[in-house]
C-alpha angles and dihedrals in degrees: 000000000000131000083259112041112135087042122124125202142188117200116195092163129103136191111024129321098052101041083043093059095040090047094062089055094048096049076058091060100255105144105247117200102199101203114206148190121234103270089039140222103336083231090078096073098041102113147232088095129192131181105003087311142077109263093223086052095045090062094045106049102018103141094024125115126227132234114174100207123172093215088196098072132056098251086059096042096049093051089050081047092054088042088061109051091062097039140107108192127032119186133175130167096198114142111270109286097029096097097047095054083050091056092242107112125132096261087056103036080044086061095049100043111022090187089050113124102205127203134190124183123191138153097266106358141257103298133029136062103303090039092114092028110124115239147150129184111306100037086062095049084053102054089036085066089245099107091054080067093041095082145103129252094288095057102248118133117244125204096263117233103231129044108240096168100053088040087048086049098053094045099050094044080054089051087042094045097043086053089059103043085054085039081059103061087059107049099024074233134123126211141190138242134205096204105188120190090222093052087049097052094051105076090050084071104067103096094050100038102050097117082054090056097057092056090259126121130296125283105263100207094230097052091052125095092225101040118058110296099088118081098213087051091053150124117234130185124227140215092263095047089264125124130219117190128220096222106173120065098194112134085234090067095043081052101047099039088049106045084052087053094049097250117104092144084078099057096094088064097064087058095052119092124291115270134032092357090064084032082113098043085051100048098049089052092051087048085042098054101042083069097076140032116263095245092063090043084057091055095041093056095034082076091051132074087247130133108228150107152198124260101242129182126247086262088053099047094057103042092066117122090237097061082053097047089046088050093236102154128043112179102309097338131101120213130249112262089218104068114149126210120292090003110131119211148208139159106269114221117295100242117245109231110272084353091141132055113240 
């Protein structure tokens, strides 16, 4: 039995944030209907494939079931109808106004199931000026400022590797969505939430835009503790082409790390302010690390109180013994991130597209 057993959800939503959210309820146990149109979600034909699914689908949508609905015509219409009404969450990820030509809109979902919590999750929301502008993720880490930090020493923005927008999005709809459900038992009543992914990007920017928020001028990555302008929160070649990262700026690593190197009389700098003043610091690691492998620099520092690794690949990182001891991939599978004590877990069946009835 799962956190969520007993709950019922509709998922309108393709590609990331909104089966991502729907995913972590189901791998609680909440029964998620994925309704979909006839081709399917267009995760379903991103390779690389195993087992009969796309690998990117089969982690987003494992445990679900699959309706295939044409929302356009009355049959459609009548068996979302019928999902509704016994139903406790309803998501969709349409662009705004969609809902409301198919007839689905809160107002109207709110008439048929009173109880209902409603998200919707878009790029930029359902009002405002960038409400029908088309964006996925990185469009929308663009115009948020984050991909403007997210850049290498010469200042040019690189596609970032990992989408924060659309994983921002889905976490925060599941926070949102939990709230109201609680927020339910209270009032008998349902509610809806606009979840926007630029909304939900924001707040991880705090800690980087601060000189922004106080009306100053944008952060400039080489000058930031945490991006790139500090010695000791840094990415360093090595001999064989490969890169380590100092990823941790306390005074007790600088020491450490530079005492072992023979050169205690640069400690001060890791101490002075981000930017030109560590520029020296910065330069003699990158000098230092470039003379072994990474792999000896990761045997050398492993013996010292120093926080750093090693870059590793997708096939290194999980290789490592500690994905295997916490239990993190089954098959092809990754494990929920949410796992509470004494819950045992496996990957629940990749739905078959319309392999369920609605």
């Amino acid at each position: 039995m799962g956190k969520l057993s007993g709950i019922r959800v509709v998922d309108l939503s393709q590609f990331l944030p909104g089966p991502m959210l729907s995913l972590m309820m189901a791998d609680q146990g909440a029964e998620v209907i994925k309704v979909e149109p006839a081709a399917g979600d267009p995760a379903r034909s991103q390779g690389p494939f195993a087992d009969g699914h796309s690998i990117w689908f089969a982690n987003l949508n494992r445990g679900k079931t699959s309706v295939v609905l044409d929302l356009k015509s009355e049959a459609g219409k009548a068996a979302l109808t019928e999902l509704i009404q016994r139903s406790d969450v309803f998501i969709e990820g349409f662009r705004p106004g969609v809902m409301a030509r198919l007839g689905f809109d809160w107002e109207a979902v709110r008439a048929l199931n009173p109880r209902i919590v409603y998200c919707s999750i878009s790029a930029f929301g359902q009002q405002g000026t960038l409400a029908h502008h088309p964006a996925h993720d990185m469009a929308v880490q663009a115009l948020a400022g984050v991909l403007c930090v997210n850049d290498g020493p010469d200042g040019t923005p690189a596609v970032p590797g990992v989408p924060a927008a659309d994983v921002a999005a889905g976490l925060t709809g599941l926070a949102g969505i939990l709230m109201a459900l609680i927020g339910r038992e209270q009032t008998g009543q349902g509610d809806y939430l606009d979840i926007a992914m630029f909304d939900s990007l924001l707040p991880w920017t705090a800690h980087i835009a601060g000189s922004a928020l106080a009306g100053g001028p944008s952060p400039n990555s080489s000058n930031q503790r945490s991006l790139g302008g500090a010695a000791f929160y840094n990415v360093y070649e090595t001999a064989d082409g490969r890169h380590v990262v100092l990823g941790g700026r306390e005074i007790k690593f600088a020491r450490s790390l530079l005492t072992a190197l023979g050169r205690p009389d640069l400690i001060a700098l890791a101490e002075a302010d981000a930017g030109p003043a560590q520029a020296p610091l910065i330069a003699f690691l990158r000098e230092t690390f470039r003379t072994r492998s990474r792999d000896a620099w990761d045997g050398f520092m492993s013996e010292l109180d120093v926080a750093y690794a090693p870059v590793l690949d997708f096939v290194e990182a999980l290789a490592q013994p500690n994905v295997a001891e916490r239990g993190l991939i089954r098959g092809h599978h990754i494990a929920p991130a949410i796992r509470f004590a004494g819950q045992a877990w496996a990957p629940g069946p990749v739905p078959e597209l319309g392999g369920d009835r609605a």
